[in-house]
C-alpha positions in Angstrom: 15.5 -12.6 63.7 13.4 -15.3 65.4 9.5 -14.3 66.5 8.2 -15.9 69.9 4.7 -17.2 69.1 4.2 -18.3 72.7 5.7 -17.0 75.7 3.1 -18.4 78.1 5.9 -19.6 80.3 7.3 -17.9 83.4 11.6 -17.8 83.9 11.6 -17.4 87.6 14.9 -15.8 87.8 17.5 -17.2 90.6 18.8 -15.4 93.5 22.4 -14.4 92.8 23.1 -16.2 96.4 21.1 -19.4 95.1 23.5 -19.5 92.2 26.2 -18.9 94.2 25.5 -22.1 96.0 25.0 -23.8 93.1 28.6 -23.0 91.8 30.4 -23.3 94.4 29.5 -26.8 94.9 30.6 -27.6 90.8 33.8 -25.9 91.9 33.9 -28.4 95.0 33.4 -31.1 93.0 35.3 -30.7 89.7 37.7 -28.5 90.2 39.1 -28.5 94.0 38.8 -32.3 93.9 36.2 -32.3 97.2 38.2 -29.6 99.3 35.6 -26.4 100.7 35.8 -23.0 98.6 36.6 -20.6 100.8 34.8 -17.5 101.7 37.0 -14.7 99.9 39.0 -16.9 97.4 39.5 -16.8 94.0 36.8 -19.8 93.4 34.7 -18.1 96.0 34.6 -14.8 93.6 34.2 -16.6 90.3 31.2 -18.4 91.6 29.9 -15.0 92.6 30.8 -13.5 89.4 29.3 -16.1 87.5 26.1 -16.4 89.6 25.8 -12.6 89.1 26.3 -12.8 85.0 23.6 -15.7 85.3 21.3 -13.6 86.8 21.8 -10.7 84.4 20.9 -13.2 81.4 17.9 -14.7 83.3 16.7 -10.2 83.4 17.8 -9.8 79.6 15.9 -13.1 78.4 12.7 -11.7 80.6 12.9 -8.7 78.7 13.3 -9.8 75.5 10.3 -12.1 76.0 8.3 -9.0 77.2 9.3 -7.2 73.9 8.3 -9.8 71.9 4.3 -9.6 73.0 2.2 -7.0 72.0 0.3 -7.3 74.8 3.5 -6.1 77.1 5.5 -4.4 74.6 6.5 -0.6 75.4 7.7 2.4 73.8 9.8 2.1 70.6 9.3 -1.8 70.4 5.5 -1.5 70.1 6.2 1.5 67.4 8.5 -0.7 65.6 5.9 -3.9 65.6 3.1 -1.7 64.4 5.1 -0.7 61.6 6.4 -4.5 60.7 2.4 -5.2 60.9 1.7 -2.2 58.3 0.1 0.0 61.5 2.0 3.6 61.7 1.7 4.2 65.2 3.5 7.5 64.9 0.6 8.9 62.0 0.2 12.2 61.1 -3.1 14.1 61.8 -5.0 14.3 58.4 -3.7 16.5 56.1 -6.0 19.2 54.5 -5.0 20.7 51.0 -6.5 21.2 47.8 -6.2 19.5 44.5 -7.2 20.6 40.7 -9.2 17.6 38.7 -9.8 18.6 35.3 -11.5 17.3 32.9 -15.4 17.4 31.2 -18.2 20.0 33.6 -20.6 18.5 35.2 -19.1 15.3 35.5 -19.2 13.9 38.9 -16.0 13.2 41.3 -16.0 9.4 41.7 -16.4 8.8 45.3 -13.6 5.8 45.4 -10.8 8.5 43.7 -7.6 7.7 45.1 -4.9 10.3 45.4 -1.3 9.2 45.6 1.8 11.3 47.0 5.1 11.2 45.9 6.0 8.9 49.4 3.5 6.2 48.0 0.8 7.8 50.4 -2.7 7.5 49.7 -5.0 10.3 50.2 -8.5 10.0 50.6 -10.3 13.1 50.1 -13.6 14.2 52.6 -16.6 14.4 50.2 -18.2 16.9 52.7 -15.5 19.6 51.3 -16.0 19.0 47.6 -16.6 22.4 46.0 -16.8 23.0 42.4 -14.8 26.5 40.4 -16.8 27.9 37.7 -14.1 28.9 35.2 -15.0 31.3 32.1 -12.4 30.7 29.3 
């Protein structure tokens, strides 16, 4: 999938009436050989049709140009850009738990320890909470 990097230009989007017009004189021209559509032909309601499916595209292209910026992005978009960017914007609060590091007494816990999870989840743990379990074996 393409990425926008600049969507600093504005699609006004047509009047389905303006588009209407617009059609309905192609149809003159090209296909009815200079004679008037009529109000309520077939031409008349394929230019309105047409016009109508126009606008609709000129709506979805406006969208997807909102949905491509951050800055305008909503709901699961902006969830789903966070996470293509390495941001989880649907994080967990911080788990609390305990965990048993053996090894020599008295030897300090290194303050950059990191603790993995099964998910590939790094745990850092709160220094403030560090208590030490006498054991007698």
């Amino acid at each position: 999938m393409a990425v926008i990097s600049n969507i600093e230009c504005v699609l006004p989007r047509p009047e389905i009436g303006a588009l209407h017009d617009q059609l309905a004189a192609e149809l003159f021209k090209r296909l009815l050989g200079g004679a008037p559509v009529l109000p309520g032909s077939a031409e008349d309601l394929i230019a309105f049709v047409a016009g109508g499916a126009v606008n609709l595209m000129f709506g979805a292209v406006a969208q997807a140009l909102a949905q491509n910026d951050p800055a305008t992005m909503c709901c699961d978009s902006l969830v789903q850009y966070g996470a293509r960017h390495g941001i989880d914007l649907r994080g967990s609060t911080r788990s609390k738990g305990y965990v048993a590091v053996t090894g020599d007494p008295e030897t300090p816990i290194p303050a950059t320890i990191r603790f993995v999870g099964a998910s590939s989840r790094e745990y850092k743990p709160d220094p403030a909470s560090y208590r030490r379990e006498e054991f007698v074996g």
